[in-house]
N, C-alpha and C positions, 0 to 999 in steps of 0.2 A: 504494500500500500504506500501511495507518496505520500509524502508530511511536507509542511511548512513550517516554520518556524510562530511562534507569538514572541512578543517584548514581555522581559521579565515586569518591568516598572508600568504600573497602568498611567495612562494619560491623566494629568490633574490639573482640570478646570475650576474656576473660579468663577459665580456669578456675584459679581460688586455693584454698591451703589446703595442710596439710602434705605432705610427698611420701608421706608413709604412706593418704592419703585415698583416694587410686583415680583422683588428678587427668587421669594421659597417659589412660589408659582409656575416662572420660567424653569425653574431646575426641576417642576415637576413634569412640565410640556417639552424638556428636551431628553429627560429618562425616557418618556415613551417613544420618540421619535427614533432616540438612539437603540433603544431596546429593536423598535419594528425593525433595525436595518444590520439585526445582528452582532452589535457588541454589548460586552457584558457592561454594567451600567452598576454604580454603586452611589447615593445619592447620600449626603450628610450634612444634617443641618447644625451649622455653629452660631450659638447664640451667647458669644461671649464666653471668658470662663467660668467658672463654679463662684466665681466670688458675687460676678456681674446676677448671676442666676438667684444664687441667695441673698442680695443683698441688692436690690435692683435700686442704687438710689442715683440719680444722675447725673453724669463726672461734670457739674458744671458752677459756675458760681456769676453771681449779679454782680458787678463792676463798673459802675459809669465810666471811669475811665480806661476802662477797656475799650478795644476797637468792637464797636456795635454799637455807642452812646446810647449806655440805658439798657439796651438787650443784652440778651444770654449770650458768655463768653465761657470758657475755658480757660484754666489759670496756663496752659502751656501756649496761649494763642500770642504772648508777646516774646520775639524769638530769644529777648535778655532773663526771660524766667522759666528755669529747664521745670518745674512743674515741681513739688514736695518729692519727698524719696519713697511717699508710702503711693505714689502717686508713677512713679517710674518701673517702684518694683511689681505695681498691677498691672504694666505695660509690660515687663518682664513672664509674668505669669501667664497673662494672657494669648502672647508668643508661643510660651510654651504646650501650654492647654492644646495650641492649635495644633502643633509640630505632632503632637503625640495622636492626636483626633484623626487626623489624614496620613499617621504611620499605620493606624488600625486600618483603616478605611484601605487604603493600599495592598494591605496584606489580607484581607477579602476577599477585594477584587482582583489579586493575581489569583487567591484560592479556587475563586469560582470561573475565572477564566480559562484556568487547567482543567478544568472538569467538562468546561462547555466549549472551548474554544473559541476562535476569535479573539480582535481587541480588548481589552479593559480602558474605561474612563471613569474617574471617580468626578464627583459633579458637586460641590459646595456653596452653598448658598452665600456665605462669605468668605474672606479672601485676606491677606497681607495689605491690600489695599486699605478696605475697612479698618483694620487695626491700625493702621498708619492714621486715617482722616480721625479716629474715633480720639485717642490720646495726643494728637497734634506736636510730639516730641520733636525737639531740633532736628537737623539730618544727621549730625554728626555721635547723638545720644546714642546709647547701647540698644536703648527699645527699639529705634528705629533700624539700629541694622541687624536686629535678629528678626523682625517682620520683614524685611527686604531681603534677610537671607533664604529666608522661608519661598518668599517671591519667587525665585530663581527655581526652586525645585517643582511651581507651576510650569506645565506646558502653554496654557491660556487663560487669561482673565477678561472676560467678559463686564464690562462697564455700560451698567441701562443707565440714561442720561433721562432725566423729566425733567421738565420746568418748574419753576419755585411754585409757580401758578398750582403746579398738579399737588403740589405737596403741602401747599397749604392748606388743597381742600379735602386733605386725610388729615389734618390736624395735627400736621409735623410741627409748625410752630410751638403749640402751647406745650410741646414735649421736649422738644430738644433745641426748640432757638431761630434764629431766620433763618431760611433754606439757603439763601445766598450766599452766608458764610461757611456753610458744610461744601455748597458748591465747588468755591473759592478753595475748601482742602482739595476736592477730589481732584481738580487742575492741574494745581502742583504738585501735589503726589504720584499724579499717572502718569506725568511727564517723564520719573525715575525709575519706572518698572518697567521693565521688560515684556514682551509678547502680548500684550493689550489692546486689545481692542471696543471701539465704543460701538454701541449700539444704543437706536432714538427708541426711548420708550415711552415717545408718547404718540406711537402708533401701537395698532392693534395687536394684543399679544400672539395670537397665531404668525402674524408675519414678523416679531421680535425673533418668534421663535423660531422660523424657519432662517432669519436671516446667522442664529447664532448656531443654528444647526448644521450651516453650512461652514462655517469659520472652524466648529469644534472637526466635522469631517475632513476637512483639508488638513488642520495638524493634524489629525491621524493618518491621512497620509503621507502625509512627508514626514512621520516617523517612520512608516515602513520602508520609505525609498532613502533616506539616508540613514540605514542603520548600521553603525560601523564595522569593519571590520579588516583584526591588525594586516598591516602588510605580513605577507609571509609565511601565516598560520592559517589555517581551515577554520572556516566560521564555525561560532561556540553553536552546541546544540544546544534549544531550549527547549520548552513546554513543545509537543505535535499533536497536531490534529489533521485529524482525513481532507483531503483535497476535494472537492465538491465532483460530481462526474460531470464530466466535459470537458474541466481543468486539462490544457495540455501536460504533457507529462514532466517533470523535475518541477512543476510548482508555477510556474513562469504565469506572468500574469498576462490576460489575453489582452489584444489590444485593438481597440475601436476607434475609425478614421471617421472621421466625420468633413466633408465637401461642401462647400458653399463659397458661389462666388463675392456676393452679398459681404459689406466689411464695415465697418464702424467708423473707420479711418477713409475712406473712398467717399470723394467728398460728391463723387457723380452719381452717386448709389443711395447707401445709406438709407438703407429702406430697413421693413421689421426684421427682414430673413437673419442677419447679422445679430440680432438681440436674441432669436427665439434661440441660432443654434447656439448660441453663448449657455443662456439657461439649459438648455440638453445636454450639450456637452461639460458642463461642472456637474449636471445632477449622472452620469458616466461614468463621471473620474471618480465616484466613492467605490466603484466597482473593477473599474478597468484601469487601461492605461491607453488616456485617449490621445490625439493628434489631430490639429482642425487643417485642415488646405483650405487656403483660400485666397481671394487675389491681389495684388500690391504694384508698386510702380516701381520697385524693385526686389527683386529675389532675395530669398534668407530664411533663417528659424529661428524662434525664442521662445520663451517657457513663461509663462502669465500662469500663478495659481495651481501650479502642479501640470499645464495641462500645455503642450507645445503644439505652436502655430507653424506650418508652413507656406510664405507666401510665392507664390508664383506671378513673374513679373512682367503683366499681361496689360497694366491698367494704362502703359504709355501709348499703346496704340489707339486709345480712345475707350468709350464704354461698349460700342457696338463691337469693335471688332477685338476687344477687350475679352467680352462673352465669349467669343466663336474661339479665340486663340485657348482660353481656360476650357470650352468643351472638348476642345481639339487636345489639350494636353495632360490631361484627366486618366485618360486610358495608359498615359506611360508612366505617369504619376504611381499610380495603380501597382504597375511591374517595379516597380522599386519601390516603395513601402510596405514592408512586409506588413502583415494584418488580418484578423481574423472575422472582422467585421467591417465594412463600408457602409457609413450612410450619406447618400446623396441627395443634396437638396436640387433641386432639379433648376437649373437656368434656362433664359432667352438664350436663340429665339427656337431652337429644338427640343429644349428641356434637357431631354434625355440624353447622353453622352456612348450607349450601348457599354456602358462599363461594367455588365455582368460579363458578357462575352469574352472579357479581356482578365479575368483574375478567377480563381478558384473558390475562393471566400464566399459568402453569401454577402447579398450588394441588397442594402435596403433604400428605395427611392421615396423621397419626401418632395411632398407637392407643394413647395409655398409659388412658386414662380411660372407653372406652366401657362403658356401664354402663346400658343401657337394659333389656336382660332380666332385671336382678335389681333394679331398680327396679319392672317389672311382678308380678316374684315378691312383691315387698317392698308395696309399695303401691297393684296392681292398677289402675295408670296405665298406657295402652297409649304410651308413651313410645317403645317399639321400631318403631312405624309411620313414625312421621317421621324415625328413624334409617335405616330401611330404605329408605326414598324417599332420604333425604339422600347415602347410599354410594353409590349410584350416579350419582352427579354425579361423582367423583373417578377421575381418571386413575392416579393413582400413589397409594398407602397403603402404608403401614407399618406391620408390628406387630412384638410385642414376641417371641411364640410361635407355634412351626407350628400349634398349633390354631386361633388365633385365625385365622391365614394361611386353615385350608381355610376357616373361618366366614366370612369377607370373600371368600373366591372364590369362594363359591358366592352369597351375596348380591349381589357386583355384580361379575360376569363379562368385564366388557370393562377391570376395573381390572388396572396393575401390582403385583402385594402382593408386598412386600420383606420378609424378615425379618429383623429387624434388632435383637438382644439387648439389653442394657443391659449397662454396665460396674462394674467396681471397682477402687478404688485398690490396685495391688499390693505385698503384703510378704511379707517369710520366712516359710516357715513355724516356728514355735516349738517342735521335737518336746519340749523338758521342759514343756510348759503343754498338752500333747493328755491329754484326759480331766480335766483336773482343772475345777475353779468351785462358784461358794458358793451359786449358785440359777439356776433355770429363767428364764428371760426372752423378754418377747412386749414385741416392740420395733415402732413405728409409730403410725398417724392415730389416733386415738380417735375409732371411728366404730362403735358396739357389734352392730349385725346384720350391717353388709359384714364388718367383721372380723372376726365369731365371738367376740367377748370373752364373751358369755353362755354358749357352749357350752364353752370354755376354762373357765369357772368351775366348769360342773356339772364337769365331765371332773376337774378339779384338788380337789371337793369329795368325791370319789365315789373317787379311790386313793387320796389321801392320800400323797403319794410325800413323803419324808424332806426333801425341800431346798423352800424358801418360792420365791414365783412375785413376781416382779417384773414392775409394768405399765409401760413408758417410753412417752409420746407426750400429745399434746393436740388436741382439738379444740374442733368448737362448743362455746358453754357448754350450749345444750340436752344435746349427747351425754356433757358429761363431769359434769352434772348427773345424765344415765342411768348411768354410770359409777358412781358415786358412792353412787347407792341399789342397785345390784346388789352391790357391795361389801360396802354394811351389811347388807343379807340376807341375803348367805355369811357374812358374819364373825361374825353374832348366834350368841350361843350360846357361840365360843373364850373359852377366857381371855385369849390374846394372836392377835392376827390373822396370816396366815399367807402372805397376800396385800398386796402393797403396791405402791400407784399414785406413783410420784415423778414421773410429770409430765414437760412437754419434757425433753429433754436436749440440749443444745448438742451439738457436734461433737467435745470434749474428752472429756465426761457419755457421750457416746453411745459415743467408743472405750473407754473404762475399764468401760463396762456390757460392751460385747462381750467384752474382753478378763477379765474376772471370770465371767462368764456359764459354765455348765456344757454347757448346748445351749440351744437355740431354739424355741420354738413359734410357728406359723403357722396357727390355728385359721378361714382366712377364709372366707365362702362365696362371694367373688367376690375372685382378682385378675388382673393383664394381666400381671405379669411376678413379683415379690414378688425387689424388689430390695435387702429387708431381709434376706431370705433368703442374695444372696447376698454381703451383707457379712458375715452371720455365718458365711457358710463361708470367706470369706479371714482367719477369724482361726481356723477350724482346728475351729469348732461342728456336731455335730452338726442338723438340723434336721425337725423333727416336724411333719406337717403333712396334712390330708386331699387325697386323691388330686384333685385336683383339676387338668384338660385343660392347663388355663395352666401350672402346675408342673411339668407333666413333663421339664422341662429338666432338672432335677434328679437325673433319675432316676440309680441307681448312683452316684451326685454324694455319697455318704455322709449322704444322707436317707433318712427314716422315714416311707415317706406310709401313712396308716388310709384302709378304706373312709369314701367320703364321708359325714358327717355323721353318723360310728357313734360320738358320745360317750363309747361302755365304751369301744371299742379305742383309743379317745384314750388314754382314761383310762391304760389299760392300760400301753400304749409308755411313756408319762410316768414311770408308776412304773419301770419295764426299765430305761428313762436313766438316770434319776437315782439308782439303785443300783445300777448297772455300771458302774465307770469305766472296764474293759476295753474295756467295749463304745462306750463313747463315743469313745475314746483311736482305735480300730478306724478309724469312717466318720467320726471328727475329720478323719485324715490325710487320705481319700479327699474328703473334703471340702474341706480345704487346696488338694489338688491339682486337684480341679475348676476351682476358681474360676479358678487361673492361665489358665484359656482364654479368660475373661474379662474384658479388659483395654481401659481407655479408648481408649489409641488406636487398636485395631483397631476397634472398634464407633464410634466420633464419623469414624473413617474413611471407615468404608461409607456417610455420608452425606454426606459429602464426595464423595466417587467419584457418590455418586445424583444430588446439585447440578448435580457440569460433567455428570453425561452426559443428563441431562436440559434443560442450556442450553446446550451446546457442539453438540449434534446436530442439525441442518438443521431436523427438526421444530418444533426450539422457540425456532427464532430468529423473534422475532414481536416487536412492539410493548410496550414494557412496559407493567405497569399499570396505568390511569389514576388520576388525581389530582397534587394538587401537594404541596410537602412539608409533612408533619405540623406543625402549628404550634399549642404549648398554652404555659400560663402555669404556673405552679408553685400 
């Protein structure tokens, strides 16, 4: 039987931050998460030492001439008064309390991780940090360098940030003092620790949770990938446990390519594909050892988060011939990255690249991009021929919508078509911000026929609705060149224009557009999911859009979809919106609450789940794909 090895030492997280944060809570939503994905999990709550416990009085004392004028201070908050000695040696104790608390906790969770195999992480609700903010000692005091020694033998410390605001209205003040001044420790104390990271908790605890769920999974992987071992000696055996079936043999971890031309950095693109394979490809790497290709304006690799980028340096040709050069070199690509898994997001203007045919591997095709029949409608290029030949090379596909779903089933009939949504970052809903915003907003690619910005124009020139229309997004310079002369043709004639293009928006620009925004328009005549859509219903927007196969997810979702490509009833709804606030305020909320079903980690899930059952299952234990490993210069 093969074996792998486990780490003697279990990973030891820290969740920090005031007791009014939500601290015990988080470490109880990330036990279970951590639990669901296989490692052994050992949770401990520190609640101070035995002294603090028995003797709960609170280390603080009333000083007007303390910093707080008037408010509760602590006798160690002025850096010339190292605090009483009965005052240092319970900072002393308290140190110790811990050390010994998370030596048990340790020795636990290595015990039950022998038994059950996999990881261990021990998970504490406070941390070296708190002890540092709680007794406020000099840096240089003894107290503080046996909490900062302590520090050092966490892997990660988790820091929830609230606002003063949240913590007043738990009644933090009347207990321990202005939140501003705990704040003010937590600052400069975290600046001195090591491996910390903050997390905003005054969003939703499920999305705290998953965001620290992903932090806690990456140090565990990059303990397993750098774990040492001496020159010259044979690695020490540890703890083994059984290799999963499918596992290739000596343990080796499998590894899964993930293609997209789509890039974050491609300032002619820059569309959702680049975000969604982003979230896919981290919720992978807890399992595999993944590799994204994708394309650049010059050639290279580097490693972002455990997880390595290959660009291929296609983008100087422009975006069209950009595509065709990336479909075109996908298939050699292929032959030299060894790999046991391919999934391809499918690019203009073919899609499909035929790259089952060209490796051994099982080749998974994802549909964000296919666009070959409105390139035929558009440009009367039979593009959809080689698409339709090309689908049916593919075992497994994924789309984004059940229509898309029956379209691929009928096109290539012996495929598995998965359907599989796209996600969004989850927050509250804001019920005093439903119905209200200072203008209509068509957020996304500048790309003026796919997306309807022409007919968005007539439609918005032709009601005249009260609030001005804001365009966010970029593309080629040709389209935003089209962009540009369509503008001055509507605008001829106003005294003041009524219409305004502001161009990319960062991810700051882009939430302060949603969250201003009155509702949405989605004028496109082609999308596979329209995943602008549903960010602007997690902040609570209406969204306007023609009926269109792909959107009907939507549906009752507190959208407005017009007969397709009926301009007046565009027009029309637009005017409705934007002079009802009731009405928007209405399928705002319905809106809001759609989108909750919507959630990263259930959707980067189901492709995880598609991955092992796809190479964990007798059928797909096969040879992986040929080549050797990718090797380019910068």
């Amino acid at each position: 039987m093969t074996t792998v090895t486990t780490p003697r030492a279990p990973l030891l997280v820290a969740v920090s931050g005031p007791d009014g944060a939500g601290k015990s809570s988080l470490v109880g939503r990330l036990a279970v998460l951590l639990h669901e994905r296989g490692l052994t999990v050992v949770t401990l709550h520190c609640y101070g030492c035995f002294l603090c416990r028995r003797f709960p009085v609170p280390p603080r004392v009333r000083e007007t001439r303390e910093p707080g004028g008037g408010g509760w201070a602590r006798r160690a908050t002025d850096p010339e008064r190292r605090g009483s000695r009965l005052r240092r040696a319970h900072a002393f104790l308290d140190a110790g309390e811990l050390a010994a608390r998370i030596a048990v906790a340790g020795l636990w969770a290595r015990t039950r991780a022998r038994l059950r195999g996999g990881e261990a992480v021990v998970l504490t609700d406070r941390g070296p940090l708190d002890g540092l903010v709680k007794f406020d000692l000099p840096v240089g005091a003894g107290g503080a360098s046996a909490f900062r020694r302590i520090a050092g033998r966490y892997g990660l410390t988790l820091l929830v940030e609230t606002g003063p605001d949240t913590l007043r209205g738990r009644g933090w003040e009347e207990i321990s003092g202005p939140p501003t001044v705990w704040w003010a420790r937590y600052r400069s104390w975290s600046s001195r620790l090591p491996r910390l990271v903050r997390l905003d908790g005054e969003r939703t605890p499920s999305v705290v949770a998953a965001e620290g769920l992903e932090w806690i999974l990456d140090a565990v992987r990059k303990r397993k990938e750098t774990r040492p071992v001496r020159e010259g000696t044979a690695p020490v055996r540890e703890e083994t446990r059984p290799v999963r079936e499918g596992t290739p043999a000596g343990g080796r971890r499998r590894h899964v390519v993930v293609s997209v031309y789509d890039d974050a950095e491609n300032p002619s693109y820059r569309g959702g594909g680049a975000l969604v394979v982003g979230k896919v490809a981290r919720r992978l790497a807890e399992d595999f050892r993944v590799t994204v290709v994708t394309a650049g304006r010059s050639g290279g690799t580097e490693e972002r988060a455990g997880i390595r980028y290959v660009r291929l340096p296609v983008c100087r040709a422009g975006p069209r011939a950009g595509q065709l050069l990336f479909l075109a070199l996908l298939p050699f690509v292929a032959r030299r990255i060894r790999h046991d898994l391919w999934l391809e997001s499918f690019t203009p203007p073919f899609s499909t690249s035929f790259l089952p045919l060209t490796t051994g591997a099982p080749v998974v095709g994802i549909d964000q991009g296919r666009s070959a029949e409105v390139l035929w409608r558009r440009y009367h290029i039979p593009f959809f021929l080689v698409e339709r030949l090309g689908l049916r090379c593919y075992r497994h596909i994924v789309v984004m919508n059940a229509a898309d779903g029956s379209v691929i089933r009928r096109l290539s009939p012996r495929a598995d078509v998965q359907v599989i949504a796209n996600g969004v970052e989850q927050r509250g809903l804001d019920e005093s911000g439903l119905g209200s915003g200072e203008f209509i907003l068509c957020l996304g690619r500048i790309d003026t026929w796919v997306k309807g910005l022409d007919l968005l124009l007539d439609a918005y020139e032709r009601a005249a609705p009260p609030l001005d229309l804001l365009l966010a997004g970029s593309g080629t310079p040709a389209e935003e060149r089209r962009l540009a002369a369509l503008l001055a043709a509507h605008g001829r004639g106003l005294p003041e224009p009524r219409v305004h293009w502001v161009g990319y928006a960062e991810e700051e620009r882009k939430r302060q557009l949603l969250r201003d925004s009155a509702f949405l328009v989605m004028p496109s005549r082609h999308e596979t999911f329209g995943l602008v859509a549903l960010e602007g219903m997690s902040y609570g927007k209406p969204v306007l859009h023609f009926d269109l196969p792909a959107l009907r997810w939507m549906r009752d979702g507190g959208d407005v979809a017009v007969p397709t490509f009926d301009v007046a009833a565009f027009g029309a709804r637009m005017n409705e919106l934007a002079t009802d606030a009731a009405l928007r305020r209405r399928l705002g909320r319905r809106s809001g609450l759609a989108a909750h079903r919507y959630t990263w980690d259930e959707m980067t899930g189901r492709y995880l789940a598609l991955a092992h059952r796809i190479l964990d299952t007798p059928a797909a234990v096969r040879r992986p794909g040929k080549g050797a490993s990718w090797q380019t210069t910068r």
